[in-house]
VOGU-3710 file (C-alpha; in Angstrom, 3 decimals, decimal comma):
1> xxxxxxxxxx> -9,002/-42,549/17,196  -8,452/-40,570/14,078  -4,327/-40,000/15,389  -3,967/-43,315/14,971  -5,447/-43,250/11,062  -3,219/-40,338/10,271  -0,409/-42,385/11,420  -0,986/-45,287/9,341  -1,481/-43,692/6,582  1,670/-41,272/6,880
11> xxxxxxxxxx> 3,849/-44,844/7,859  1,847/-46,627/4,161  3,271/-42,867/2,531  6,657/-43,237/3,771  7,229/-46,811/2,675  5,231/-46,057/-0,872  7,959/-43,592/-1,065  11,042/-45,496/0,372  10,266/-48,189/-2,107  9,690/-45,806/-5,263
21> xxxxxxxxxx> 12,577/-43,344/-4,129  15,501/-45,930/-2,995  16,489/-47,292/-6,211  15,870/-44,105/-8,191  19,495/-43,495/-7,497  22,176/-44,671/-10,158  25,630/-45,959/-8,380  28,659/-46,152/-10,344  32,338/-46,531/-8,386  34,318/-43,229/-8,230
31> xxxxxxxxxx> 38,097/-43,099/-10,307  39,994/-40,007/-9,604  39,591/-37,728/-12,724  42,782/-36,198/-14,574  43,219/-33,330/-16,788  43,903/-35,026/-20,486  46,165/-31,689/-21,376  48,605/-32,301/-17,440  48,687/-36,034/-18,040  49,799/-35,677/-21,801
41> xxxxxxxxxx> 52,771/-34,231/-20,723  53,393/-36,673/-17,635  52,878/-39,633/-19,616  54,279/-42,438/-18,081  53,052/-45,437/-20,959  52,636/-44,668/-24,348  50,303/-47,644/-25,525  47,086/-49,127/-23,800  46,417/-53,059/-24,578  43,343/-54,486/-23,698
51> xxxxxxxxxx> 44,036/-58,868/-23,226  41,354/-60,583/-23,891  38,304/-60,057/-21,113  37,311/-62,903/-19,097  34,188/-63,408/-16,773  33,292/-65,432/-13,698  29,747/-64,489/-14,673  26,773/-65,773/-16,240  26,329/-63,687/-19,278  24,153/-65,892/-21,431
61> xxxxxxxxxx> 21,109/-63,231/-20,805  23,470/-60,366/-22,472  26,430/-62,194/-24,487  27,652/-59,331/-25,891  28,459/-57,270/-22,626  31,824/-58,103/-22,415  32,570/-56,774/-26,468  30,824/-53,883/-25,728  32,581/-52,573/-22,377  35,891/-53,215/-23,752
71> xxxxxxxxxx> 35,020/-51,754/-27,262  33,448/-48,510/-25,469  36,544/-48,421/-23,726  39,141/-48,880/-26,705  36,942/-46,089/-28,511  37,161/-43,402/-25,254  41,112/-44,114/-24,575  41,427/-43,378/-28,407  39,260/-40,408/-29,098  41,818/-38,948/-26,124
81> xxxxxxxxxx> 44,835/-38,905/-28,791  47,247/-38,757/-25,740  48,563/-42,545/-26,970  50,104/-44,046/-29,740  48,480/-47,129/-30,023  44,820/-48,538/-27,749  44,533/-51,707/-29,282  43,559/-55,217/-28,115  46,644/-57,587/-27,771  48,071/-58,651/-30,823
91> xxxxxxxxxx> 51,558/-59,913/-30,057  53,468/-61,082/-26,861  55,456/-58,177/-26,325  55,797/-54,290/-26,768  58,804/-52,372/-27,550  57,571/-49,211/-26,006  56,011/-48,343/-22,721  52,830/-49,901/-22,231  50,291/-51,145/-19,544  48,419/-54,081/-20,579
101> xxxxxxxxxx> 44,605/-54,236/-19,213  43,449/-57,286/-17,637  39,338/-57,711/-16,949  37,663/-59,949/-15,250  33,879/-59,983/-15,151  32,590/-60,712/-12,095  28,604/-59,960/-11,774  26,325/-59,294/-14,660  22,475/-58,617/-14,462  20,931/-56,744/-17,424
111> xxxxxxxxxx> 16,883/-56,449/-17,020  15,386/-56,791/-20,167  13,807/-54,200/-22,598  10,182/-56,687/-22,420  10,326/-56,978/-18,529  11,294/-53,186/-18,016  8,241/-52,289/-19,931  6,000/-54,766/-18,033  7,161/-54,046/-13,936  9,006/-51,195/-14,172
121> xxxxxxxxxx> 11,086/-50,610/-11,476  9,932/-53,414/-9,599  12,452/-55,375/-12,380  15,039/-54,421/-9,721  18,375/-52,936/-10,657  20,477/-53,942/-13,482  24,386/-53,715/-12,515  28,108/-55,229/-13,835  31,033/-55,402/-11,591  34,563/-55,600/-12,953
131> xxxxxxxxxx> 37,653/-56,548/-11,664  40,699/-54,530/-13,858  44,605/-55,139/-13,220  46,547/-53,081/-15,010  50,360/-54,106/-15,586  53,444/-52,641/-17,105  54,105/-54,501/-19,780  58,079/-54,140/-19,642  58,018/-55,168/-15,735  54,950/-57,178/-15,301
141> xxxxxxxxxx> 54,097/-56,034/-12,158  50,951/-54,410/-11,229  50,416/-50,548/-11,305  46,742/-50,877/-10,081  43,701/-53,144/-9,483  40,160/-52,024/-8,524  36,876/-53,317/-8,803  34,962/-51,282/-10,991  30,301/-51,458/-10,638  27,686/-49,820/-12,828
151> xxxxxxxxxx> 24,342/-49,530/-12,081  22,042/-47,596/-13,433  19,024/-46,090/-11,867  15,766/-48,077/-12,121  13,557/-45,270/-12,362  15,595/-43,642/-14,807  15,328/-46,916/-16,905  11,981/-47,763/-16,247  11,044/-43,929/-17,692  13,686/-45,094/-20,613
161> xxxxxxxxxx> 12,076/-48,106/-21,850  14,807/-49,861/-20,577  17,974/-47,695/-22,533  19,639/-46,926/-19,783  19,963/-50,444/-18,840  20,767/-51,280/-22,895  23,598/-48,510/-22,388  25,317/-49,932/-19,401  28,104/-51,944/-21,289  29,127/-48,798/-22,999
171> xxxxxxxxxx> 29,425/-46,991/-20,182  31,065/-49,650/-18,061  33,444/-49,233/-21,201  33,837/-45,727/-20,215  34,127/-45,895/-16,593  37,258/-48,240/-17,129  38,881/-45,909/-19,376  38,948/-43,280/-16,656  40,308/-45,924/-14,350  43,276/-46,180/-16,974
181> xxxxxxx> 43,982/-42,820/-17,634  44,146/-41,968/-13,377  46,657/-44,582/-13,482  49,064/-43,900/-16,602  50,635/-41,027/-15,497  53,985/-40,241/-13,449  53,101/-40,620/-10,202
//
């Protein structure tokens, strides 16, 4: 009789921990890294520009997602100094090489700072998906196209208040300029 209590109560365990444990990790989608010094001097585009970034998503719970990714990444491809000019587009064309960034939203959910606090974890994952094209500007045919996803841990922002879920625009940002720079260079 008291096998079959230890057994329930190790199966309850198991599950308390399955459910506490599972989303404790963060997922985020893997872009081949490159050494900044090797692909300076196997630069194949001189000039990143971002066109305007469009979404397929609801975003009226975080408006500002979209400004943020795509300023985050504008700031990282430009703190690099491997590139004459990261800008968003400002004219039609480009005399020198360039590879113009296309983004398309596609899933947004951003758990608030109020309902982090309250149910913790239980909020559920907060994630953004992106689908980038990138295109040579002189050709206009596609050099790559991947869809990029964020997601930070929920126990990491439930013990955060909340930031890490705050930060995942930013970092999005980031994540996409890594996906440029493993796909500027000479292949």
């Amino acid at each position: 009789m008291k096998f079959f209590g230890r057994r329930k109560g190790g199966v309850l365990l198991i599950a308390v921990l399955y459910v506490l444990l599972l989303p404790a990790c963060a997922k985020r989608t893997e872009v081949k890294k490159v050494s900044l010094p090797e692909l300076k001097e196997n630069l194949k585009y001189e000039n990143v520009v971002f066109k305007e970034f469009d979404t397929t998503a609801d975003i009226s719970s975080n408006p500002n997602a979209l400004e943020q990714c795509q300023a985050s990444a504008l700031q990282y491809l430009d703190e690099t100094g491997i590139f004459k000019r990261v800008e968003k587009e400002s004219s039609p064309s480009y005399e020198e090489p360039c590879v113009i960034v296309e983004a398309t939203l596609t899933d947004l959910k951003i758990v608030s700072t109020k309902r982090r606090i309250f149910t913790g974890i239980f909020s559920g994952r907060s994630y953004m998906k992106i689908k980038v094209r990138l295109i040579d500007s002189a050709t206009g045919s596609v050099i790559a196209t991947k869809e990029l996803e964020g997601s930070p841990a929920s126990m990491g922002s439930a013990w955060s208040f909340g930031k890490s879920d705050r930060a995942l625009p930013g970092k999005m940002g980031v994540l996409l300029g890594e996906f440029i720079l493993s796909n500027v260079g000479e292949q």
